[in-house]
Each structure stands twice: as C-alpha cells, then as structure tokens.
C-alpha positions as CSV (number, residue, x, y, z in Angstrom):
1,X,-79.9,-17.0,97.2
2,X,-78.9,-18.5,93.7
3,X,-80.1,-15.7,90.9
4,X,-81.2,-16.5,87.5
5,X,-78.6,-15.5,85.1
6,X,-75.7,-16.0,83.2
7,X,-74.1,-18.8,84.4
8,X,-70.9,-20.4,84.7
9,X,-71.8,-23.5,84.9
10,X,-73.6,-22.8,81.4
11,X,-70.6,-21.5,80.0
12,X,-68.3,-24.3,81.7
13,X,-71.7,-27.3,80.2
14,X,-70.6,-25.6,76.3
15,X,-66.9,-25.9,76.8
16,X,-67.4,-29.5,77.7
17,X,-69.7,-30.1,74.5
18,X,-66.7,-28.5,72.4
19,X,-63.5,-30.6,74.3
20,X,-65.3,-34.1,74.9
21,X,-66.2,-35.3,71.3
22,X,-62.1,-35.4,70.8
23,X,-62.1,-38.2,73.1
24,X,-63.5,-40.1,70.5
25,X,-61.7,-43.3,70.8
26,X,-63.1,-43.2,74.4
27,X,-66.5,-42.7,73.7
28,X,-66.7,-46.2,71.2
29,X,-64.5,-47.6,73.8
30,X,-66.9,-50.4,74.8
31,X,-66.9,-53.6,73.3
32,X,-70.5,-53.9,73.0
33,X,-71.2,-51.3,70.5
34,X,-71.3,-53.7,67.4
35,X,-73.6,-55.9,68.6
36,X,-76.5,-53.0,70.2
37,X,-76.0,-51.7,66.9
38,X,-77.0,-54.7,65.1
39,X,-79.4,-56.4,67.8
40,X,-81.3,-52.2,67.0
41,X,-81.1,-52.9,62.9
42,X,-82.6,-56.5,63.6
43,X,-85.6,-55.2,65.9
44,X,-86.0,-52.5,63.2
45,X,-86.1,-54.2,60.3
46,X,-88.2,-57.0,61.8
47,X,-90.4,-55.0,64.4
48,X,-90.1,-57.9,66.5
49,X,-87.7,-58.1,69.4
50,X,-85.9,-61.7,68.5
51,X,-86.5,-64.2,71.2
52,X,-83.2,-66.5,70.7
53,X,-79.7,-66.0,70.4
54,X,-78.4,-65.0,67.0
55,X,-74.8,-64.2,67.1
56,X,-73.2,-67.3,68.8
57,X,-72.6,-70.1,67.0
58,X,-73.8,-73.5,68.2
59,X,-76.5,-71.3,70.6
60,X,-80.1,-71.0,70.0
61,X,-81.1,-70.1,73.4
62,X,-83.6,-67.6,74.5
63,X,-82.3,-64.7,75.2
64,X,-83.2,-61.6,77.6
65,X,-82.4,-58.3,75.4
66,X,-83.3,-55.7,78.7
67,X,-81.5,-52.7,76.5
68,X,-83.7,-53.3,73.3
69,X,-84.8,-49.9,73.6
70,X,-81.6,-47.8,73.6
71,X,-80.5,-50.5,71.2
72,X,-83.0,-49.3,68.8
73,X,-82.4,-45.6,69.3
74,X,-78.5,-46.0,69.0
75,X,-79.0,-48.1,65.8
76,X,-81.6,-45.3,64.5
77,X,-79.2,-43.0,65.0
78,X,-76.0,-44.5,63.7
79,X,-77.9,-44.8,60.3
80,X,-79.4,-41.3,60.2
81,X,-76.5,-39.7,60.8
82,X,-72.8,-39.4,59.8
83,X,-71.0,-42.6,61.2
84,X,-70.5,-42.1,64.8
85,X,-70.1,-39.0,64.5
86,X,-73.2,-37.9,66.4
87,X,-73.1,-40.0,69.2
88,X,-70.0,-37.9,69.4
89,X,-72.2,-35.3,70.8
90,X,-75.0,-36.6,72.0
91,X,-73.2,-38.7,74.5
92,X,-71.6,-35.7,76.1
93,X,-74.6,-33.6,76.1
94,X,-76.2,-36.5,77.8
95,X,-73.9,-36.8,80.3
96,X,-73.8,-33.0,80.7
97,X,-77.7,-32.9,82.0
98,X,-77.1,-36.2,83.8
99,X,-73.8,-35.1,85.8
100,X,-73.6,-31.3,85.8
101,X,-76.9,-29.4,85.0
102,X,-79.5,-31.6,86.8
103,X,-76.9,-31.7,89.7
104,X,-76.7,-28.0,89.9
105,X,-80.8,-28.2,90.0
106,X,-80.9,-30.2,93.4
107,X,-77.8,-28.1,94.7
108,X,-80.1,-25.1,94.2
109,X,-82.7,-27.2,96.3
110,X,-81.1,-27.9,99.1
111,X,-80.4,-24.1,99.0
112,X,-76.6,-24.1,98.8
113,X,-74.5,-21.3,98.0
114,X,-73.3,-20.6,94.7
115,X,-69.7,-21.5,95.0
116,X,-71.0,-24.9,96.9
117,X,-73.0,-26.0,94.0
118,X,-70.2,-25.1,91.3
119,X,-68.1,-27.7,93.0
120,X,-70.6,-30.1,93.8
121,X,-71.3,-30.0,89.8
122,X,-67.6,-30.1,89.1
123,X,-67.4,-33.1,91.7
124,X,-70.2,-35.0,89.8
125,X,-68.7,-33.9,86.3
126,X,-65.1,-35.6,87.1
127,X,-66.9,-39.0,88.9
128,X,-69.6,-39.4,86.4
129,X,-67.6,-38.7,83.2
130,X,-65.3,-41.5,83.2
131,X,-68.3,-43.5,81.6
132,X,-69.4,-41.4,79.2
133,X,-69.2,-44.6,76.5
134,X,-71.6,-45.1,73.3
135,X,-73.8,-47.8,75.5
136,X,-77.3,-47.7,77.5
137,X,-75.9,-47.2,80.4
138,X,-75.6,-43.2,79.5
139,X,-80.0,-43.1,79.4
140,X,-79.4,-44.8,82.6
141,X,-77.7,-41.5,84.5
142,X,-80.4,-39.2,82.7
143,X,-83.4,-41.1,84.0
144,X,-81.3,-41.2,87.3
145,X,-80.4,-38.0,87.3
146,X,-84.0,-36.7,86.8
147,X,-85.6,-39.6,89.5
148,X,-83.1,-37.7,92.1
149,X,-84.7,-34.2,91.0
150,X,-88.0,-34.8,91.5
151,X,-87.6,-36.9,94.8
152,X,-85.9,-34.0,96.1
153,X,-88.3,-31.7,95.1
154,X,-90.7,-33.7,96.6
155,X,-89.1,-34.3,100.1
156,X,-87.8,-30.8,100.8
157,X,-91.5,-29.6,100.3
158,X,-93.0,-32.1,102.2
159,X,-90.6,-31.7,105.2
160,X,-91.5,-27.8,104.6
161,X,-95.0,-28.4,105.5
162,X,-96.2,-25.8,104.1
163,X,-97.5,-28.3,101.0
164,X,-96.9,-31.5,101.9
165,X,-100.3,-32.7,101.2
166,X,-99.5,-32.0,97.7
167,X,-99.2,-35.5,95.5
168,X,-95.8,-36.4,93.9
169,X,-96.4,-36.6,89.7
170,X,-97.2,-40.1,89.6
171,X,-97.9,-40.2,85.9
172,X,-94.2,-38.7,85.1
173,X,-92.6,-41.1,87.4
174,X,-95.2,-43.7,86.0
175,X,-93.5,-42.5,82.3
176,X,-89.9,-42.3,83.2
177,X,-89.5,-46.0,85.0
178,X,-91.5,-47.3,81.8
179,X,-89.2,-46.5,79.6
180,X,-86.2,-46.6,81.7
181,X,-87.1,-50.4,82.3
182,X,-86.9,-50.7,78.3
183,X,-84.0,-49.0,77.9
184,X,-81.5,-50.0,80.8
185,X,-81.4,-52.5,84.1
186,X,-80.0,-49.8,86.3
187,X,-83.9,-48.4,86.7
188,X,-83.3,-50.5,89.5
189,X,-81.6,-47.8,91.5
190,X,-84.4,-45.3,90.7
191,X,-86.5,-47.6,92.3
192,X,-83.7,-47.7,95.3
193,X,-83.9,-44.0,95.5
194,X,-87.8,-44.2,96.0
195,X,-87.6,-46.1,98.6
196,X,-85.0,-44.1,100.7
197,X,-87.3,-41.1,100.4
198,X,-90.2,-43.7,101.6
199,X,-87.3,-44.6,104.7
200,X,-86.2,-41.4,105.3
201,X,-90.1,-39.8,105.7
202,X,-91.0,-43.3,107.9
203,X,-87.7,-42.4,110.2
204,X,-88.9,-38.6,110.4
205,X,-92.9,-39.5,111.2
206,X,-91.3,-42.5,114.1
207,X,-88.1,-40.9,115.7
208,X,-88.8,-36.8,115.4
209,X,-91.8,-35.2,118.2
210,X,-94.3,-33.3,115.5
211,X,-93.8,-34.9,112.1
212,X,-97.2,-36.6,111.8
213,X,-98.0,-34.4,109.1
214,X,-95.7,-36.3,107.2
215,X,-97.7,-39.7,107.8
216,X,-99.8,-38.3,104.1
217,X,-96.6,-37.6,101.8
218,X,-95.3,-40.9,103.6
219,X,-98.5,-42.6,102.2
220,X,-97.8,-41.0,98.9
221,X,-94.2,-42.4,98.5
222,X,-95.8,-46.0,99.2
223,X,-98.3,-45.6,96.6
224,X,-95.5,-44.0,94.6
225,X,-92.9,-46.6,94.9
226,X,-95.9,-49.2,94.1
227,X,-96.6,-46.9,90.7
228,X,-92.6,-47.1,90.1
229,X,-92.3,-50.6,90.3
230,X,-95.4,-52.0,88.5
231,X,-94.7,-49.7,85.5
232,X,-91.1,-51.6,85.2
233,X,-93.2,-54.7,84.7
234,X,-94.4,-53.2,81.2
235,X,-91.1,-55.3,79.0
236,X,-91.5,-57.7,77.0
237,X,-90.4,-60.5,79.5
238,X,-92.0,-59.3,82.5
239,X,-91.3,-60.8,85.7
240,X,-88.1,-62.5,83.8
241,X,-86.7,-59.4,83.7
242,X,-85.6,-58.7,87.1
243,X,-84.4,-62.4,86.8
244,X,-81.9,-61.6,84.3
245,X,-80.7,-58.5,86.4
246,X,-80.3,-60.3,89.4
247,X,-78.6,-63.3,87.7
248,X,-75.9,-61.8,86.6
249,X,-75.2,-59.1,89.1
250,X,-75.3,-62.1,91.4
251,X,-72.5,-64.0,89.8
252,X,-69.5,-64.0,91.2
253,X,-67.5,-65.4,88.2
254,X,-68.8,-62.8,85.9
255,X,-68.1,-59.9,88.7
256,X,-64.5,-60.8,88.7
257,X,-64.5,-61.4,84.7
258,X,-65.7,-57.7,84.0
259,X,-63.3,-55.0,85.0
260,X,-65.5,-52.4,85.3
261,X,-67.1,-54.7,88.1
262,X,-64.3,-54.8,90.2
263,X,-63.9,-52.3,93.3
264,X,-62.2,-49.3,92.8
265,X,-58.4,-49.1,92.5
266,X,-56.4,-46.5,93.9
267,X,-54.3,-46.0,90.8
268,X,-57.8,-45.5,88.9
269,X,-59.0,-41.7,88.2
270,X,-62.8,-42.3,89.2
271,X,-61.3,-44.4,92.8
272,X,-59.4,-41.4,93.2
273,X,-61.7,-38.7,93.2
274,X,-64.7,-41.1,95.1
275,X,-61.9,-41.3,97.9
276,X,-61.3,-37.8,97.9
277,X,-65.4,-37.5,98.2
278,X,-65.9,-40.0,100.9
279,X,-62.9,-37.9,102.7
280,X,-64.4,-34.7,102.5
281,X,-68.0,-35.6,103.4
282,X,-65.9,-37.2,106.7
283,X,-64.7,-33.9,107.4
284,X,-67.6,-32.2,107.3
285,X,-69.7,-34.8,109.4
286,X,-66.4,-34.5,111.8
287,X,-67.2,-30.4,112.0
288,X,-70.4,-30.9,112.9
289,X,-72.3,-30.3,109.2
290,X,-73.8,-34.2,110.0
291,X,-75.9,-32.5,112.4
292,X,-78.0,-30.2,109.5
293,X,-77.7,-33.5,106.9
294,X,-81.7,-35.1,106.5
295,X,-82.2,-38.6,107.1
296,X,-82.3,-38.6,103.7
297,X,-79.0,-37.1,103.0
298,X,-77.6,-39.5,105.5
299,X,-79.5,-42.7,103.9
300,X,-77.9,-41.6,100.5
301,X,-74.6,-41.1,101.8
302,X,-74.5,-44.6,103.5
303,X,-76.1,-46.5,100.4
304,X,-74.0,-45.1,97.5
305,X,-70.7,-45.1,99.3
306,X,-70.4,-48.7,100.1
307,X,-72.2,-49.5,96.2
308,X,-69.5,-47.3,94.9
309,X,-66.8,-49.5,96.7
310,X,-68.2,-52.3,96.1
311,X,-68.3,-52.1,92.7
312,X,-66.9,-48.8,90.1
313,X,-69.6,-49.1,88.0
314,X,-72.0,-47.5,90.8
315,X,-69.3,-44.3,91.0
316,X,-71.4,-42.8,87.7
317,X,-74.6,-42.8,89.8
318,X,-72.7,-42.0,93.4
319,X,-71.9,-38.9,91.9
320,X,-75.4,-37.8,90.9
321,X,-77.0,-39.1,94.7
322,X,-74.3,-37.5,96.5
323,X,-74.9,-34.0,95.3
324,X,-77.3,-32.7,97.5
325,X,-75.6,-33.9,100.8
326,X,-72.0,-32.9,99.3
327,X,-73.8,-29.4,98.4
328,X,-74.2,-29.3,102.2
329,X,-70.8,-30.1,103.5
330,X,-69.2,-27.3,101.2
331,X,-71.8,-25.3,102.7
332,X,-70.3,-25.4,106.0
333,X,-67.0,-25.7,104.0
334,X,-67.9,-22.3,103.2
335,X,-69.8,-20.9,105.6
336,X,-67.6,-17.5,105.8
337,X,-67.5,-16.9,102.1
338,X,-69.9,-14.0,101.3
339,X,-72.4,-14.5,98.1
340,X,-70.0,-12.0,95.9
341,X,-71.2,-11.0,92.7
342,X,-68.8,-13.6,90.9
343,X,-70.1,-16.4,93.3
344,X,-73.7,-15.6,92.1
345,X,-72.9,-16.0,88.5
346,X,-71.1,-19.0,89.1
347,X,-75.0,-21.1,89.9
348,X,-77.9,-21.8,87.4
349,X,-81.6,-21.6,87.4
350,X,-82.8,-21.2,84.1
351,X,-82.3,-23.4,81.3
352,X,-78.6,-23.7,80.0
353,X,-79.2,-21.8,76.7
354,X,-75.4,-21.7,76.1
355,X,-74.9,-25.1,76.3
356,X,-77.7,-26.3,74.1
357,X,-77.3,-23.5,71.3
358,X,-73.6,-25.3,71.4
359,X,-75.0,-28.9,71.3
360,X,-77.9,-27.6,68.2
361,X,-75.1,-25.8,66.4
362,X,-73.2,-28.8,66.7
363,X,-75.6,-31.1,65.6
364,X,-76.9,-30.0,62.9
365,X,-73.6,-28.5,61.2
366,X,-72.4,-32.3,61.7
367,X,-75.6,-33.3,60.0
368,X,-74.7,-31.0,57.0
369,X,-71.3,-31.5,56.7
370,X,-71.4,-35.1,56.9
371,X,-69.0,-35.2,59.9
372,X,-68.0,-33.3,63.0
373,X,-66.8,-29.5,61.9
374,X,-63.1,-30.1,63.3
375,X,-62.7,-33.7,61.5
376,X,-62.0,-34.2,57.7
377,X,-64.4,-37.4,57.6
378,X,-66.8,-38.9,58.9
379,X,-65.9,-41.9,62.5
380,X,-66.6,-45.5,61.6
381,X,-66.7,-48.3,64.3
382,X,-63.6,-50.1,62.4
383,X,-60.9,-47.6,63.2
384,X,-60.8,-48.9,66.8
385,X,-60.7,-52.9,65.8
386,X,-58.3,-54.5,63.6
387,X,-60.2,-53.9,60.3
388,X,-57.2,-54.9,57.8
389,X,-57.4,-58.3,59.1
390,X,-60.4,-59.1,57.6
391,X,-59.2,-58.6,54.0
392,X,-57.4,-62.5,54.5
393,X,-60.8,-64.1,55.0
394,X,-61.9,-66.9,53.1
395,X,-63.4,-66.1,49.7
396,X,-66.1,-68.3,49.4
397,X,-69.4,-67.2,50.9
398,X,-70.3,-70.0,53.3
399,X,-71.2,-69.3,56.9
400,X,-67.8,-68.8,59.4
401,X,-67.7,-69.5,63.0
402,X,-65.5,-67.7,64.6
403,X,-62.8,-67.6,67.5
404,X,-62.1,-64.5,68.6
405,X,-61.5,-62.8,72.4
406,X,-64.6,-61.8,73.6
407,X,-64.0,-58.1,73.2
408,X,-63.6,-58.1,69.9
409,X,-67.1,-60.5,69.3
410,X,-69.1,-57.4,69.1
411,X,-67.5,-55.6,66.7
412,X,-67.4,-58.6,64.4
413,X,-71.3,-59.3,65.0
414,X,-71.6,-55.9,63.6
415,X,-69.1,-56.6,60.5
416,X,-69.8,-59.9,59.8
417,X,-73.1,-60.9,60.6
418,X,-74.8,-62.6,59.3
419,X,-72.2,-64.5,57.4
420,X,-70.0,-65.2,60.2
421,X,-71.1,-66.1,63.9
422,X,-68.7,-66.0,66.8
423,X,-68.0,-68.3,69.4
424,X,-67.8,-65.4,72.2
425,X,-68.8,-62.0,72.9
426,X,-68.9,-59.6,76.0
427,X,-72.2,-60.2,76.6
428,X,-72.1,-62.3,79.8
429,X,-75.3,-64.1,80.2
430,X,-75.7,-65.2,77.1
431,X,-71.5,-66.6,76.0
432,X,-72.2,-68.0,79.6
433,X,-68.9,-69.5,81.8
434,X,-68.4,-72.5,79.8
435,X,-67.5,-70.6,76.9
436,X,-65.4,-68.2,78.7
437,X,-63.2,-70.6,80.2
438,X,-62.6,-72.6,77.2
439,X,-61.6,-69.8,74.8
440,X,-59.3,-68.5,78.1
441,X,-58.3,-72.3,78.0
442,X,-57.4,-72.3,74.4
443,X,-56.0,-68.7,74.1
444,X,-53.6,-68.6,77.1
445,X,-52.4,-72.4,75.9
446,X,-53.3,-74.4,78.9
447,X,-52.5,-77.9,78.4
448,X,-55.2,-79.6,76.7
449,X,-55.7,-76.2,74.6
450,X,-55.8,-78.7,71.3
451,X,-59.2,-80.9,72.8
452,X,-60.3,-77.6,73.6
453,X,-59.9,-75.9,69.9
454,X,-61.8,-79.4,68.7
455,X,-64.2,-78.7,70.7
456,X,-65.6,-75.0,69.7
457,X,-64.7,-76.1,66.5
458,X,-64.4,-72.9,64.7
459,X,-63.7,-72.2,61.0
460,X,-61.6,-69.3,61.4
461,X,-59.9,-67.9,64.3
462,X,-58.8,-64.8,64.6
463,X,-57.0,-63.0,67.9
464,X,-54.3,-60.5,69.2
465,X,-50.5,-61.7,67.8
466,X,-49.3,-61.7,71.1
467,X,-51.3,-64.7,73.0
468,X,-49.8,-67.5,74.0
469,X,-51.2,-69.5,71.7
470,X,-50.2,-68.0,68.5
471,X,-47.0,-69.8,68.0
472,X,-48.4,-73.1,68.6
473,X,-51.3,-72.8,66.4
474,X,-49.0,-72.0,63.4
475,X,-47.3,-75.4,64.2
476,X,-50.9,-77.2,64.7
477,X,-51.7,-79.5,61.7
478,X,-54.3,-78.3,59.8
479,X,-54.2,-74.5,60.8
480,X,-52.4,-72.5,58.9
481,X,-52.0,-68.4,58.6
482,X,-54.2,-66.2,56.4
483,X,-52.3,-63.2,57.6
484,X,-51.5,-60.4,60.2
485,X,-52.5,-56.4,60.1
486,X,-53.1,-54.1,62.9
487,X,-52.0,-56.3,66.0
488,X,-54.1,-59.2,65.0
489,X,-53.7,-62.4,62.9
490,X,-56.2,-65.2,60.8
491,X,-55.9,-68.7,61.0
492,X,-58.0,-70.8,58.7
493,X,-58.8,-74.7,57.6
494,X,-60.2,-74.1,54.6
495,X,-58.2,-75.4,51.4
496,X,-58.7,-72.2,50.1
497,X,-56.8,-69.6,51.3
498,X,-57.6,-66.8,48.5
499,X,-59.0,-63.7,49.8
500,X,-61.0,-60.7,49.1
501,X,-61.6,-57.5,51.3
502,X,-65.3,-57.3,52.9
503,X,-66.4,-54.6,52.0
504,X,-69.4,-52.9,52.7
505,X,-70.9,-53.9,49.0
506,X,-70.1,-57.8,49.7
507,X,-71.5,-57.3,53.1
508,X,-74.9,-56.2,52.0
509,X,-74.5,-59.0,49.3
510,X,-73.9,-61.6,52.0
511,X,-76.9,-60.3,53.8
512,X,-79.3,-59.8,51.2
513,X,-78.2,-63.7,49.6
514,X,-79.5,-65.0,53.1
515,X,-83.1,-63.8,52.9
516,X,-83.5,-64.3,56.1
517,X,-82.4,-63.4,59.8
C-alpha cells in the first residue's frame, strides 16, 4: 500500500529542478534550436504557417513544418522571457512529469511497493534524461507519458471487472493526440500504445477461459484508437503528414546521417543503462515474475526493447513504457523487503508540491531578475556557436548564401536571417541528400571539391578550422580569408573585405529594410 505523503521522490523531483538548469550547454545542445525559433517568430508575426522553404538558398519547395506548434511556444517563450534562461527550467520540469512523476503514477497502479517504484522512477529518470534538449521532442515524452497513464488506468480496471463497462475519456484522448499531432511526429507511438492495449484486451477475450466481459472495454479501445487517430488528422497538411513521418524515418541515408539515429553504443550512457534494463527484466522473467506480467506488460516489453535497439532515440520513450512491467520485476526483486516506514515515504500519490513550489519559485524569480538566480546574466543562443566570427562579414547589406556544416545552419538561420540564407541545415527532409553529400564532398576535399564549391555557389563560407578543406580554400583563386575566432574561419569573394559586427541593432535593420518575409 503506497500512502499519501511526503515523498521522496518529491523531494528527489526539486533537487533535479535545482542541479539540471547547470547543464545548460546541454540543454541548447541541438542544432535545431535557431531555426524552431525563427520558423515560431515567422508563424507569429505572420499567423500563417509558411508553405515553402525559406532558409535554404536556391530552395523554394514546400515544405512540411510537423513541430509548428512547439515552434511557436518555444519562440513565445524565448521572447517573453530572459534569453534562454527559462527553457532552462522548463525543460527539466518537463522532463520531471514525463520521466519521474507520471512514472511513479503507473508504478502506484500496478500496485508495486514503495521501494520498487522509487527505482523504477530512478530507472526512467537516468534513460529518459539524456534528451532533455531545448526541442519538441520534450512535449513529445509529456503527451507520452500521460497516453501511458491513462491506458493503464484504463486496462487495470477493466481487467478488474468490477468497472469495465465504464468508457475510456475519449474527449481527453481526443485533446491530447490533437495537439500532440501539432506539436511533435512521435504521437505516433501514443497511437502504438493504443493499440497494444486494443492487442493485449483481444489476446485476454481469445486465449484466457472467462474474459468475455472484456469483449465491451475491447470495443471501447477500437472506438478509442479510431478517436486517437482521426484527431491526428486535424494539421494543417493532413494526410501529408504521416507522409513526411514515414519518409524520413524510412530513409536509410538519413538514419545513418543522424547520430542520435544510430543503435545504441555500448560506450554511450543511455546504451548502458537500457542494457542494464533489458538484463534485469531477463532476470526476473528467468525467476518466474514473467508468469504475473499482463499481456500487456509483456507486449510493451517486446515492442520498446527492440525500438530502443534499433534506434537511441526510442530509449526516452522505453523508459516511460517500461515502467509498469519493470515496477513488477523489482517487485519480485523485493518480495522479502517489508513496507518499512522509510519505504512508504519513499512513493507518491498526491501532487509533487515540493517540486513545483521549486519550479514557481524558480520561474518567476528568473522572470524578475532577468536571469536564473545562480547566473550573473542572462543565456543567449550565441555562446554555444562561434559568434566572433561573424564580426568579418561583409559590410554591405546584400543578401549572403552561405556554406556552412549543417549543424551550424540553424543557428545562423536564427542570426542571420533574413539577410543571409544557408546552403544546409539539420533539418533532413528539406537540405535533402544532394545537398548533404556535396557540402560532405566539398568539406572533407574529395577530388572534384572545386566543381562542387561552383556548384552551390555560395557567397561566403564559413566552417570549423580544422576540415580538410581549409588549407586548400586559402590557396583557391578567388577565395580569400575574412578571419578566424572561436574554432571557426570566413572565406569571402566579395572585393570588399571591410567588416562590421552584426549586431542585434543591424539585425533588426537588415530585417526591417526587407519589408517582407
């Protein structure tokens, strides 16, 4: 029996909230935060979700924006606030309810002990924290994290019996995929989810003597996963996009392209502790626990595991499915330790009032101050990118296309833009593989590198000091070097190689002098 009172986990949720924002350089650490930041200011400004590509030079195709949402809440939130500084916290208080509270809910579910919960949420914590990054992907573990709640809720009391007949809340689900289909492309696992509940209630009503009173909460999954999917249709492209989804998690190129695509490493931290999961859920199946696992717990088990080798980017969303099953194993784990007085304040029923006093506290002292209480200033984007370099830019105001490596297109959409378009950026689809092999042509000096430079044709280049490439470019007749600062050097063709900083004044100058997007 799991009491309701002062929690650990609470007190353990507030220590997070105070340790995690220090990791700042991890939190901005993707390379698509300039341009979600910008693609939210565009749909802003305009109220119109922009239907071709803007950022890429020599591209005007239409594009698929399936994170438009989040993009406009990051952007709103970057401009109300203090720099970065409170994504600081919001991203880890995210994560907390995605990978430690909400967790702890469905451990208290499946009616595990104390101590079995508190490391089932620890468990979750370690796996899912490793991509706690400013991107939509974090909405994607809340919305996944509360999908898993109330399917559990739902299955455990229709396998009770007692009220199965009761309907699932088909207007909240109705709500969440709605938005989550706005927001993020990983509502696609919610919708995976619903349907294991839907498989694991068929398999009970089929294979187990006296579960046809489960043929009406079966019924109500159907209708359920029906609800679920035709509410993800409400986006602005439809049908097109679960084409855009598909496309690219299809692609082989791209798969091996992204590292965060790749199967788990051994020497990586998140590989690590998913083979240390998949080991003990072994052991506890091999002592017999397997026996008192659902067919749902078992489904779970079997899906996430092999998505989570398959590919690390699952491991965030392993961690929140596996909870309930991995609640059981430590169960059995534990089956001799006694629900002591310490082990009873260890779980959590009611809300985690320590943890979001910490998180309001926080907040709005951030929102005073101007930055986060421990920091003398405010976080901007350009402490992680070579900012100095962009003092040796040309001085006259024409448009600039640029070559840069891909990860560093974002950040420059979000400086430059719109004076200067780049040739590259992280986002996938839309650079597509052309582009992508001739700037990994050009950079890493593969013969032929020259053709290729004529070819994206580019009016500044600008790129880590220590490709390949660098010394031959200096030698390349009419190239020649604006400068180097921070690990990264310009090369230019313009006659005029006077420069001024870009500041944030000349920015809005640039922008404004446009009049247009």
């Amino acid at each position: 029996m799991i009491h309701s009172r002062l929690s650990l986990l609470d007190l353990l949720g507030a220590l997070v909230l105070l340790i995690v924002p220090f990791s700042r350089q991890l939190l901005v650490a993707d390379p698509g935060v300039g341009w979600h930041l910008r693609f939210g200011e565009i749909i802003r400004s305009q109220s119109a979700i922009p239907p071709n590509e803007l950022f890429l030079y020599g591209s005007r195709k239409p594009i698929i924006l399936n994170q438009w949402l989040s993009d406009v809440l990051f952007s709103w939130l970057a401009q109300s606030g203090p720099g970065l500084d409170l994504f600081f916290l919001v991203i880890p208080f995210i994560g907390l309810c995605a990978h430690f509270i909400l967790v702890s809910k469905v451990g208290a579910l499946v009616g595990g002990k104390s101590v079995s919960v508190f490391i089932a949420a620890l468990v979750a914590l370690a796996l899912g924290s490793s991509q706690w990054i400013l991107r939509p992907v974090i909405l994607s573990f809340l919305f996944f994290s509360l999908v898993n709640l109330f399917l559990w809720q739902y299955y455990l009391r229709a396998l009770g019996g007692g009220d199965a007949q009761r309907r699932p809340p088909f207007l909240l689900f109705f709500a969440i995929f709605a938005l989550w289909a706005n927001c993020h492309p990983a509502f696609v696992f919610g919708l995976l989810l619903v349907l294991l509940v839907g498989v694991a209630l068929l398999t009970e009503v089929c294979f187990v003597p006296g579960r046809t009173t489960l043929i009406r909460p079966l019924a109500y999954t159907g209708v359920l996963f029906l609800l679920c999917l035709v509410s993800t249709f409400l986006n602005p492209y439809g049908v097109g996009l679960y084409k855009s989804i598909f496309s690219l998690v299809g692609d082989s190129y791209f798969s091996n392209l992204n590292q965060e695509w790749l199967s788990p490493s051994v020497l990586d931290h998140s590989c690590s502790m998913l083979l240390i999961l998949v080991l003990v859920l072994l052991i506890g199946v091999a002592k017999g626990v397997g026996a008192k696992f659902s067919f749902l717990d078992t489904l779970v088990v079997l899906v996430f595991i092999a998505a989570s080798l398959h590919t690390r980017r699952y491991i965030p969303f392993a961690a929140i499915a596996l909870s309930a099953p991995l609640v059981r194993v430590f169960d059995h784990i534990f089956k001799y330790v006694s629900e002591t007085r310490l082990s009873r304040l260890i779980a959590l029923e009611g809300p985690p009032l320590i943890t979001a006093t910490v998180f309001v506290l926080l907040f709005s002292t951030t929102l005073i101050l101007g930055h986060l209480p421990w920091a003398s200033r405010s976080t901007d984007l350009s402490e992680y990118y070579p900012e100095d370099v962009l003092a040796f830019l040309p001085q006259d105001s024409r448009e600039l296309r640029i070559l840069s490596v891909p990860d560093w297109g974002g950040y420059l959409i979000w400086r430059l833009w719109p004076r200067g378009q780049v040739y590259a950026d992280d986002r996938n689809l839309e650079t597509g593989k052309e582009r992508y092999e001739d700037f990994f042509s050009f950079a890493n000096a593969k013969p032929g590198w020259d053709q290729k430079l004529k070819q994206i044709a580019p009016d500044v280049i600008i790129l880590p000091e220590d490709l390949n490439v660098i010394a031959l470019l200096g030698q390349k007749s009419g190239w020649v070097e604006l400068g180097r600062s921070s690990g990264a050097v310009v090369f230019g063709t313009l006659p005029d190689t006077a420069s001024i900083p870009i500041t944030n004044e000349n920015y809005r100058f640039l922008k404004t002098s446009r009049g247009h997007i």
